[in-house]
MIVOVEX-502595 format. One record per residue (C-alpha): residue number from 1; chain; x, y, z. Coordinates in Angstrom, 3 decimals, always signed. Layout:
<filums>
seq->NUM | mol->A | px->X | py->Y | pz->Z
...
</filums>
This chain:
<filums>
seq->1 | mol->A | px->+0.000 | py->+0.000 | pz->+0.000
seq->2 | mol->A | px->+2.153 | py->+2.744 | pz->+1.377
seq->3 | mol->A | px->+5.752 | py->+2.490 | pz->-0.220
seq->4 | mol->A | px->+6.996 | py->+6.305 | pz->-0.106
seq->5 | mol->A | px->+7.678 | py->+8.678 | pz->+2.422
seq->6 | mol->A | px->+8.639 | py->+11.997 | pz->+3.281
seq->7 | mol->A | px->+7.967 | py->+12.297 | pz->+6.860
seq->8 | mol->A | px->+8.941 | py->+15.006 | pz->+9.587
seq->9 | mol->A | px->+7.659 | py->+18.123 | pz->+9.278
seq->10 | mol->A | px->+8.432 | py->+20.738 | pz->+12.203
seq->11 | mol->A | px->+6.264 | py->+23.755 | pz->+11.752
seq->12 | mol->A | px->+7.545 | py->+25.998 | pz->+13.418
seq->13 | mol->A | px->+11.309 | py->+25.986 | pz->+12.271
seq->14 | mol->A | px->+12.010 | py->+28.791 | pz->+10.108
seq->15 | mol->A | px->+10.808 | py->+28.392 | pz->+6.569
seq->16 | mol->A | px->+13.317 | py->+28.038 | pz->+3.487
seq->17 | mol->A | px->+10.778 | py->+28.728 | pz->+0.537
seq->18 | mol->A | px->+9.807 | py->+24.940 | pz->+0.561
seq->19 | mol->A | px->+6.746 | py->+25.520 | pz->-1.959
seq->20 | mol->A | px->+5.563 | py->+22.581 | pz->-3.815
seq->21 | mol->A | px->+5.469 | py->+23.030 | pz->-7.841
seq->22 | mol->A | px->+1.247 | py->+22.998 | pz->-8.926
seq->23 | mol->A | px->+1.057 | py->+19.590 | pz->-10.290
seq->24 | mol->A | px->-1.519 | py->+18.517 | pz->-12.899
seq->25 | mol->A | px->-0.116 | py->+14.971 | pz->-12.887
seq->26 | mol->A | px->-0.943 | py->+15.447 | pz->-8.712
seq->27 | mol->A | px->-4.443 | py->+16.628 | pz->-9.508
seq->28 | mol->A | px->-5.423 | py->+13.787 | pz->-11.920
seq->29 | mol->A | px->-4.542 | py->+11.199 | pz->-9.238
seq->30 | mol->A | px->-6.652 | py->+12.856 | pz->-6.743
seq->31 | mol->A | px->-9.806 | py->+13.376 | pz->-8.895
seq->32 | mol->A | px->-10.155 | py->+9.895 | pz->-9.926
seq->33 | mol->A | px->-9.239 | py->+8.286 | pz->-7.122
seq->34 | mol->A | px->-12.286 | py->+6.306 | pz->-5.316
seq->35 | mol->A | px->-12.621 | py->+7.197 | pz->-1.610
seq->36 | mol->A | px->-11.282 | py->+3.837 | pz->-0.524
seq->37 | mol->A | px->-10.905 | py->+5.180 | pz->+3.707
seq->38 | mol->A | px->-13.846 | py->+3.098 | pz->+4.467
seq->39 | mol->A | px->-12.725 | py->+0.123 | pz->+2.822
seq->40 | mol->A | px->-9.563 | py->+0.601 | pz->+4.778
seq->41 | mol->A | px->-11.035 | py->+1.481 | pz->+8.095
seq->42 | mol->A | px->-14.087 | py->+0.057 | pz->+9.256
seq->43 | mol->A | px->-16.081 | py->+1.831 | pz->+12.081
seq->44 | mol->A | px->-14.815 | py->-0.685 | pz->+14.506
seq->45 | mol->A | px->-11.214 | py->+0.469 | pz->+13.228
seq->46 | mol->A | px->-11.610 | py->+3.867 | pz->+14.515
seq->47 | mol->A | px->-12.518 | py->+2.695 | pz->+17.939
seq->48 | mol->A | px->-9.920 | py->+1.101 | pz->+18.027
seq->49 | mol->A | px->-7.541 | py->+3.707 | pz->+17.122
seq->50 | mol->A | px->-9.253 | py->+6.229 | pz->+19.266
seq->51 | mol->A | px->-8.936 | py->+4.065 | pz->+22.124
seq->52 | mol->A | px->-4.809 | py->+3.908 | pz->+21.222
seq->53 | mol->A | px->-4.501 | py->+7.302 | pz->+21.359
seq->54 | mol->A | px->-6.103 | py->+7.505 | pz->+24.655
seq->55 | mol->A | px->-3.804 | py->+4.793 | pz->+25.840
seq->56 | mol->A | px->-0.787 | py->+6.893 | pz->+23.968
seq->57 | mol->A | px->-1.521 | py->+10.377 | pz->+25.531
seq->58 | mol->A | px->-1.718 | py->+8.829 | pz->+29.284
seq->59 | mol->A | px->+0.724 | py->+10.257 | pz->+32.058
seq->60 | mol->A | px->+1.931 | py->+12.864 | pz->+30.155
seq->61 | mol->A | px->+0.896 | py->+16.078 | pz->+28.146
seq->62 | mol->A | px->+1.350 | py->+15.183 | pz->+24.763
seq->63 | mol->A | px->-1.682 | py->+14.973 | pz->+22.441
seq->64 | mol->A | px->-1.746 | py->+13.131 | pz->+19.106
seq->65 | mol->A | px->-4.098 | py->+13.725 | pz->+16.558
seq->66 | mol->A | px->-4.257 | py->+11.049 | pz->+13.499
seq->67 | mol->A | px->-5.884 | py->+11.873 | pz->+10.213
seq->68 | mol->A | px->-6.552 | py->+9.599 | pz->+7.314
seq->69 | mol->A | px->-7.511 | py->+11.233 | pz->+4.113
seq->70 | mol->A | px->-8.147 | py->+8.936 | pz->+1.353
seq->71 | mol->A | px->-7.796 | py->+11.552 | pz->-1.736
seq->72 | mol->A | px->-6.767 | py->+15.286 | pz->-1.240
seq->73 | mol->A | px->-9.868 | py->+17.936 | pz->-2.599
seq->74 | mol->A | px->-9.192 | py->+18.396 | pz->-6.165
seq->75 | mol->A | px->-8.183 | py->+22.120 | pz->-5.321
seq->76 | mol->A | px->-5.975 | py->+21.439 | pz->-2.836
seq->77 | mol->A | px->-4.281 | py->+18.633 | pz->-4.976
seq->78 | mol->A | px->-2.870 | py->+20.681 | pz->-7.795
seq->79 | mol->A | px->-1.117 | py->+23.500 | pz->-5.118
seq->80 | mol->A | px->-0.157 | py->+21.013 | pz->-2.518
seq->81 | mol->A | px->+1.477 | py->+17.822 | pz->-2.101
seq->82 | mol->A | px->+1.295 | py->+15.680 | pz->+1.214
seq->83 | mol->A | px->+3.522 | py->+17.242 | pz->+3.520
seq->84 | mol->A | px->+1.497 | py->+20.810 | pz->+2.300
seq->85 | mol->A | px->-1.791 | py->+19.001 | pz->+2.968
seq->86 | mol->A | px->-0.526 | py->+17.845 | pz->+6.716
seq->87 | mol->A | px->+0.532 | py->+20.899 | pz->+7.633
seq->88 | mol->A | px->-2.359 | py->+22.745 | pz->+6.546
seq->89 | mol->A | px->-4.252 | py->+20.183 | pz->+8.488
seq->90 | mol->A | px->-2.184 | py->+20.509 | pz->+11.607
seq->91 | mol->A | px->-3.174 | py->+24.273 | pz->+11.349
seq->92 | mol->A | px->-6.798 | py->+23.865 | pz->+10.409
seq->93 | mol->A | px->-7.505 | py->+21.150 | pz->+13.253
seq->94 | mol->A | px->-6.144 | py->+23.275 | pz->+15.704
seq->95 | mol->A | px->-3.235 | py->+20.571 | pz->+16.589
seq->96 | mol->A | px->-0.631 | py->+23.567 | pz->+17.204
seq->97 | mol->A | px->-2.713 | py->+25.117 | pz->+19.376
seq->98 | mol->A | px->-2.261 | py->+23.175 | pz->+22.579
seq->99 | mol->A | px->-1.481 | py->+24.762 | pz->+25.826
seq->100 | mol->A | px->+1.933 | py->+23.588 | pz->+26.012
seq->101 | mol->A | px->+2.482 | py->+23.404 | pz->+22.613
seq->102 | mol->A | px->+2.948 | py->+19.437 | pz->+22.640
seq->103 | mol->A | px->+0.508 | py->+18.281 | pz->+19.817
seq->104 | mol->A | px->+1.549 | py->+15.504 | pz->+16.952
seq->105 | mol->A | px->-0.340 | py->+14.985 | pz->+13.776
seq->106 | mol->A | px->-0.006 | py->+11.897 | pz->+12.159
seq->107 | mol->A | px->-1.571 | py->+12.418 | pz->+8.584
seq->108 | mol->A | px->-1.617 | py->+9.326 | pz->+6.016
seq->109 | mol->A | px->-2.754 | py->+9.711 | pz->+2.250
seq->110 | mol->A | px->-4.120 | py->+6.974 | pz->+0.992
seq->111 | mol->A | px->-3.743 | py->+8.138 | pz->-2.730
seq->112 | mol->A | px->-0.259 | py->+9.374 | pz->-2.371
seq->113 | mol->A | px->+0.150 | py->+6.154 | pz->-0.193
seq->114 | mol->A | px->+2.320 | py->+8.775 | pz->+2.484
seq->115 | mol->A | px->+2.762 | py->+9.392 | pz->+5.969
seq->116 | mol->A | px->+3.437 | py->+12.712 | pz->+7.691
seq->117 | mol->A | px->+4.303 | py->+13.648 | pz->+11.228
seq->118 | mol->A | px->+4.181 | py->+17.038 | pz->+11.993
seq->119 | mol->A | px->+4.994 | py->+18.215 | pz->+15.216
seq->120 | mol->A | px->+4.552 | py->+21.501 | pz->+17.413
seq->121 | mol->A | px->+7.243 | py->+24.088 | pz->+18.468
seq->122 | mol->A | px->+7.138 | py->+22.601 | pz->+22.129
seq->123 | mol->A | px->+8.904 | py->+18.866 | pz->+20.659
seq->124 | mol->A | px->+11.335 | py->+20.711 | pz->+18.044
seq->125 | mol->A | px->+14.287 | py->+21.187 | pz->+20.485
seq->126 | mol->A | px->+13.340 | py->+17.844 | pz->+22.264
seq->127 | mol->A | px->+13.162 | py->+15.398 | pz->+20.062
seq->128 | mol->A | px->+15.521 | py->+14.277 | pz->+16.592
seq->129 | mol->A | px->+14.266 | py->+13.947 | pz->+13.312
seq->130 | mol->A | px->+15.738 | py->+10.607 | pz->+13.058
seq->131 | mol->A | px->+13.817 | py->+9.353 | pz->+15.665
seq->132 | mol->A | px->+10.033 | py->+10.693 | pz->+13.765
seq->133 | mol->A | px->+11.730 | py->+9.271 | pz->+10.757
seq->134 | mol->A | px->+11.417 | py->+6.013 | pz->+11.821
seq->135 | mol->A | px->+8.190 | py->+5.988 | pz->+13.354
seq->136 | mol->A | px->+6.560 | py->+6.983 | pz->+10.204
seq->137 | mol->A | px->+9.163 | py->+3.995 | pz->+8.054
seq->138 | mol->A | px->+7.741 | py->+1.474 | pz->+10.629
seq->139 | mol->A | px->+4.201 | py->+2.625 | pz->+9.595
seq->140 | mol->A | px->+5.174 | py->+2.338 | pz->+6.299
seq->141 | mol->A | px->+6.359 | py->-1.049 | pz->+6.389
seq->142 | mol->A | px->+3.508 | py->-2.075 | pz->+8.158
seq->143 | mol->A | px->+0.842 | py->-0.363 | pz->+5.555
seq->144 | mol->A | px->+2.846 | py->-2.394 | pz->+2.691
seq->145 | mol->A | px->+2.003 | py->-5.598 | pz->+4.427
seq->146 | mol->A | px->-1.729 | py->-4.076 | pz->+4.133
seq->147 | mol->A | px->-1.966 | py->-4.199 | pz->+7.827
seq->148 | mol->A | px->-3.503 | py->-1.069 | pz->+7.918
seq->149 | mol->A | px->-4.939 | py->-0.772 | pz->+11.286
seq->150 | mol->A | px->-1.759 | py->-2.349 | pz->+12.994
seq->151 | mol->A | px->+0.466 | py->+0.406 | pz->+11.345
seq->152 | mol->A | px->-1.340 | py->+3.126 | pz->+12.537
seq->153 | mol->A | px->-1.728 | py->+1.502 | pz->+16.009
seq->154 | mol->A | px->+1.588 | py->+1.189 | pz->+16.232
seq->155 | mol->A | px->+2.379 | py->+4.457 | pz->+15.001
seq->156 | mol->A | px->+0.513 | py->+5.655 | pz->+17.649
seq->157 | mol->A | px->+2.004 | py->+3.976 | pz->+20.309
seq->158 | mol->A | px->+5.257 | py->+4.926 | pz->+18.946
seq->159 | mol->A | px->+4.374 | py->+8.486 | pz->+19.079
seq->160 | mol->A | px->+3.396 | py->+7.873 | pz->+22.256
seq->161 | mol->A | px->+6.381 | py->+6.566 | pz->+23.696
seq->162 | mol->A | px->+8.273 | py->+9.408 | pz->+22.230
seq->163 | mol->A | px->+6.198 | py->+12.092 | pz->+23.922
seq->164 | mol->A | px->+6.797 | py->+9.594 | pz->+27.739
seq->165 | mol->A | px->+10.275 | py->+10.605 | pz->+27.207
seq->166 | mol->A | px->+10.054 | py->+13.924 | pz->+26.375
seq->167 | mol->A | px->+7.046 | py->+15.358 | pz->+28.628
seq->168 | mol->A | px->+7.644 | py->+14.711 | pz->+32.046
seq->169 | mol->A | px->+4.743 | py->+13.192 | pz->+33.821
seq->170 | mol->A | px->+1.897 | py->+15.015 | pz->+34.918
seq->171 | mol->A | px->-1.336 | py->+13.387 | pz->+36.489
seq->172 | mol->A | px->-2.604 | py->+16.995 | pz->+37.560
seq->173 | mol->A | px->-2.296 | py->+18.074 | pz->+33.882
seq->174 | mol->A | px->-5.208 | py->+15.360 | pz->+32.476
seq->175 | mol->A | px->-7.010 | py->+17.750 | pz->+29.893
seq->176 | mol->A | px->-7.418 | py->+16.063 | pz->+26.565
seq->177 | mol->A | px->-7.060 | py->+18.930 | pz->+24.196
seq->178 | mol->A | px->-7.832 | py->+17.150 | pz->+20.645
seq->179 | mol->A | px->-10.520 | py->+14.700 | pz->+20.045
seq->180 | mol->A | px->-8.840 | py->+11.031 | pz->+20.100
seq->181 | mol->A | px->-10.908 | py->+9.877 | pz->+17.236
seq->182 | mol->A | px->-9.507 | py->+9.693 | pz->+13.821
seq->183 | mol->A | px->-10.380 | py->+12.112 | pz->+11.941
seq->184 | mol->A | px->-11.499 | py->+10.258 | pz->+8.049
seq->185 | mol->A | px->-11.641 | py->+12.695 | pz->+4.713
seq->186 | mol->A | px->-12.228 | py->+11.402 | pz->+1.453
</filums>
């Protein structure tokens, strides 16, 4: 399924003109691709990962929000390309604006067959790249065995682990700040 990736995105570093080229050859693939989320994840799926996340974001302040878009709007398709489309979603969902400035997004395009991390200002100077690197390459792995729901489990509990290390524990801190649902576009 998945077998590309260009993972890692920290938004708040400064920006070096990283604009992706309008694609037509982008925009084609997008508008006749079938919505296929569904098929991917059932209802029972996104319990499932909801309950992760819960599980993930326990003890600590981190919260992780996962999106799974099947096909990016045919608008958006022909200016952006997937690491555009996560970090417009980590903007538009709000995942930046966390108290302590701890949220994740894990965005996956099943089109594009990519994963994205994008994380807030509050992880830049505590975590590596290397280390979000290969969380998203395990997901990707994963995805090309089509074991869809285990790689984004695990990516989760990856993610997870990461923000344990980083984010000292807190049990008067227990606000959960993004929904832990998945949040499914076509």
């Amino acid at each position: 399924m998945v077998t590309t990736t260009d993972t890692t995105e920290i938004v708040t570093q400064p920006k070096i003109e990283e604009i992706a080229q309008p694609s037509f050859k982008r925009w084609l693939k997008h508008f006749f691709f079938m919505p296929a989320t569904k098929r991917y994840f059932s209802k029972q799926d996104q319990y499932e990962i909801a309950q992760a996340v819960q599980y993930a974001e326990q003890g600590h302040v981190g919260e992780i929000q996962v999106v799974i878009e099947g096909h990016m709007p045919a608008r958006e398709a022909y200016y952006l390309d997937t690491r555009g489309r996560a970090k417009q979603l980590f903007a538009e969902l709000g995942v930046w604006d966390t108290e302590l400035n701890s949220g994740v997004l894990l965005y996956l395009n099943l089109c594009e067959r990519k994963v994205e991390i994008v994380i807030d200002r509050g992880l830049k100077n505590a975590t590596q790249t290397e280390t979000w690197n290969k969380i998203c390459q395990n997901i990707v792995v994963t995805l090309a065995q089509k074991e869809y729901l285990r790689a984004v489990i695990g990516g989760v509990n990856e993610i997870g682990q990461v923000l344990d290390q980083y984010y000292v524990k807190n049990d008067l801190y227990d606000e959960n700040e993004l929904p832990n649902e998945p949040i499914i576009l076509n």
